[in-house]
N, C-alpha and C positions, 0 to 999 in steps of 0.2 A: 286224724291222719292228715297230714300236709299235701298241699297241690302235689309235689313233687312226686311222693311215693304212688298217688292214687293216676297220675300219669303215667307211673311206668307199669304198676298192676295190670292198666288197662293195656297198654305196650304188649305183657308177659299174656295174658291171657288169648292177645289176639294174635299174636305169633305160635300158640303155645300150639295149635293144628299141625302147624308144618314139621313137627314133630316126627308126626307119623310118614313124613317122606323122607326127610332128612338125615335119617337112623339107617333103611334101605339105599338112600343115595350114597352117602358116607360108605355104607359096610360095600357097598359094587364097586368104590373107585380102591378103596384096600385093598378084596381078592384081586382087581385087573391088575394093580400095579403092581404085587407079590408075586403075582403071576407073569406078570414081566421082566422080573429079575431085582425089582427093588429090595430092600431088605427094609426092616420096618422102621429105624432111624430117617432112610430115605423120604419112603412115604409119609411120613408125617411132619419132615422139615415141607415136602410138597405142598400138604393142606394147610399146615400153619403158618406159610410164609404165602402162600400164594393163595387161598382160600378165596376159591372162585371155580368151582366144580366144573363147570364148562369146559371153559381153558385148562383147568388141568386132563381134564378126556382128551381132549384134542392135540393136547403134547405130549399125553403118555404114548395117544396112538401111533404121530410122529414120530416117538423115537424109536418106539418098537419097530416102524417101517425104517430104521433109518436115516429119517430125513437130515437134509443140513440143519446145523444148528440155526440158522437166522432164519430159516423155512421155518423152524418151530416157535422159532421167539414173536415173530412176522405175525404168524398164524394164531397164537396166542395173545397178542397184543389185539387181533384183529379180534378175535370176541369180547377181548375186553373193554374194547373200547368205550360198550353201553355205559358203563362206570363214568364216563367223562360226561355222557348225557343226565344220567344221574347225578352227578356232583352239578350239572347245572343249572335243573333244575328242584335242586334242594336248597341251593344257594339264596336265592328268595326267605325262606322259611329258617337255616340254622346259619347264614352267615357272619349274623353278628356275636356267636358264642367265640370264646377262647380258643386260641389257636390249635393247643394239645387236645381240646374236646372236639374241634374238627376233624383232627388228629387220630382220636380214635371212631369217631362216624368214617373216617373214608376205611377204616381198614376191617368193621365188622358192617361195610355198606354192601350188603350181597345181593340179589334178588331177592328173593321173600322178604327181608328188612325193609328194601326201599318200596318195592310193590304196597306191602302192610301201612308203611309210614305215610308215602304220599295222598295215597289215598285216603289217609285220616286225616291230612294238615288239610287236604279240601273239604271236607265234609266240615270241617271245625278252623275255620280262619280266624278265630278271637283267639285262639290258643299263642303264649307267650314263648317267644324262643326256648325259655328253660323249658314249659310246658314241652314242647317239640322234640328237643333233647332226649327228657323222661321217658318218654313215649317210645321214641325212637330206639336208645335203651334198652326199653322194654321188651321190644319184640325180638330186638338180638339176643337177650336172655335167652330164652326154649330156642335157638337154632343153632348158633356158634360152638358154644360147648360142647354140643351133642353131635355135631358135624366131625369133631376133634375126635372123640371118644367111638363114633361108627366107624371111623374110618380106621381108628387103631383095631378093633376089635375086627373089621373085616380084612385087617394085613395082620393079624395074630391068628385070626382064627381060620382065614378061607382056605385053607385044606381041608378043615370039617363039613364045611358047610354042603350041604349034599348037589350034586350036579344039576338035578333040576327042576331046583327049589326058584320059581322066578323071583327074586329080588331085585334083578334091573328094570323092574315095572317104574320102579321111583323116578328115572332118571327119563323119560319123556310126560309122565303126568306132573311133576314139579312142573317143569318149564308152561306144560301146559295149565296149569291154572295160575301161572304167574302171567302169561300173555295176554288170555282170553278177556281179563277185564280192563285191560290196559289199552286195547285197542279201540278207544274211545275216537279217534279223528282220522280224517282220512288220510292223513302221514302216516299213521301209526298203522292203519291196515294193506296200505300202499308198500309199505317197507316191509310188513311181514310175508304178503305176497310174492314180492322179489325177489328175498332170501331164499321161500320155498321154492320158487321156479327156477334161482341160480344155483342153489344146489343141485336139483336135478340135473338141468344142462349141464354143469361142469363138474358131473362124478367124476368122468374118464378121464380128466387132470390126476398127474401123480401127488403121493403126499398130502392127499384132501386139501390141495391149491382150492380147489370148487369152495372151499368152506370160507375161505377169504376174500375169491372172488365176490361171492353172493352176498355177503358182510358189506364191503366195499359199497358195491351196486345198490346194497337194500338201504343204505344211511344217504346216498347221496340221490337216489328218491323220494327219499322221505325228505332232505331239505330241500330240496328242488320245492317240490309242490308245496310244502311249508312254505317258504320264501312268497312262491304266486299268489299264495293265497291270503297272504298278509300282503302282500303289494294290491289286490283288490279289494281290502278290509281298508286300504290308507286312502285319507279324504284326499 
């Protein structure tokens, strides 16, 4: 067996967990958005074009309230942002591959991929960009496709699905075991703090503005004190 394939094995294998959330995640965002009026072409250009679970909650709920379109785009841009912090720091590790293979790392670069990945390019720094790739790869394998197919299945099937059957358990225990090991620096715990106190404070903003506000406030906490703490790390 060649480096390449025993990198992404190990990729598929260690992605292959988030399985068991990302089946429940996917099938809660199809009944909510069928249940919204989507029809299931809709929802599935939704996931497939935009595949980013988060932002898509946050702009289904928008529209259902109404909101102005730019309040939606605004507000979905603003979770996505972590994606820009992601792409920069992975850029270290896969930026000297091919531009189309970049290409496709940013567009299956979700949470659990990058959370699974990063964390293995530190644990293993001798690993070769293609090494990286592989791997990388590898873990989108068990998540992406299955993301696709829960979500069709929960806008095909959520009429069946019995009223209450908890399945939106997925969608706060994902996030939460993508966070928890990740909050390795004091930015990192500093910014998740913010978010959760800025939410709170600015529920009573209309159109969940509070989810953007606290977005906002929580990135530029975290570079704030990043920046000071690298200005007392400089000789």
């Amino acid at each position: 067996m060649t480096t390449l394939p025993r990198d992404f094995w190990q990729g598929f294998r260690d992605g292959a967990p988030f399985f068991l959330v990302i089946v429940p995640f996917g099938a809660v965002f199809g009944v909510v958005a069928t249940e919204a009026g989507l029809n299931i072409a809709q929802v599935m250009g939704f996931s497939v074009l935009v595949i980013a679970g988060a932002a898509q909650f946050v702009a289904l709920q928008m529209m259902v309230e109404n909101a102005p379109v730019l309040i939606v785009l605004a507000a979905s841009l603003a979770v996505n942002l972590r994606m820009a912090m992601y792409s920069a720091s992975l850029a270290p590790h896969l930026g000297q591959i091919s531009w189309w293979k970049r290409g496709l790392i940013s567009y299956v670069m979700v949470d659990q991929v990058y959370a699974a990945s990063i964390l293995r390019y530190d644990q293993r720094p001798e690993m070769t960009p293609t090494q990286k790739l592989a791997y990388f790869v590898g873990v989108a394998a068990p998540v992406v496709p299955p993301w696709y197919l829960a979500t069709w299945a929960g806008a095909a099937l959520g009429t069946t699905i019995p009223a209450g059957l908890p399945i939106d358990f997925a969608v706060p225990i994902t996030f939460l075991a993508l966070i928890v090991p990740l909050l390795r620096t004091l930015p990192h715990v500093a910014a998740a703090l913010v978010s959760i106190l800025g939410v709170l404070v600015f529920a009573f903003l209309p159109f969940n503005l509070g989810l953007l506000v606290a977005a906002v406030m929580a990135m530029m906490t975290g570079a704030e004190i990043e920046r000071r703490l690298s200005a007392r790390r400089a000789p």
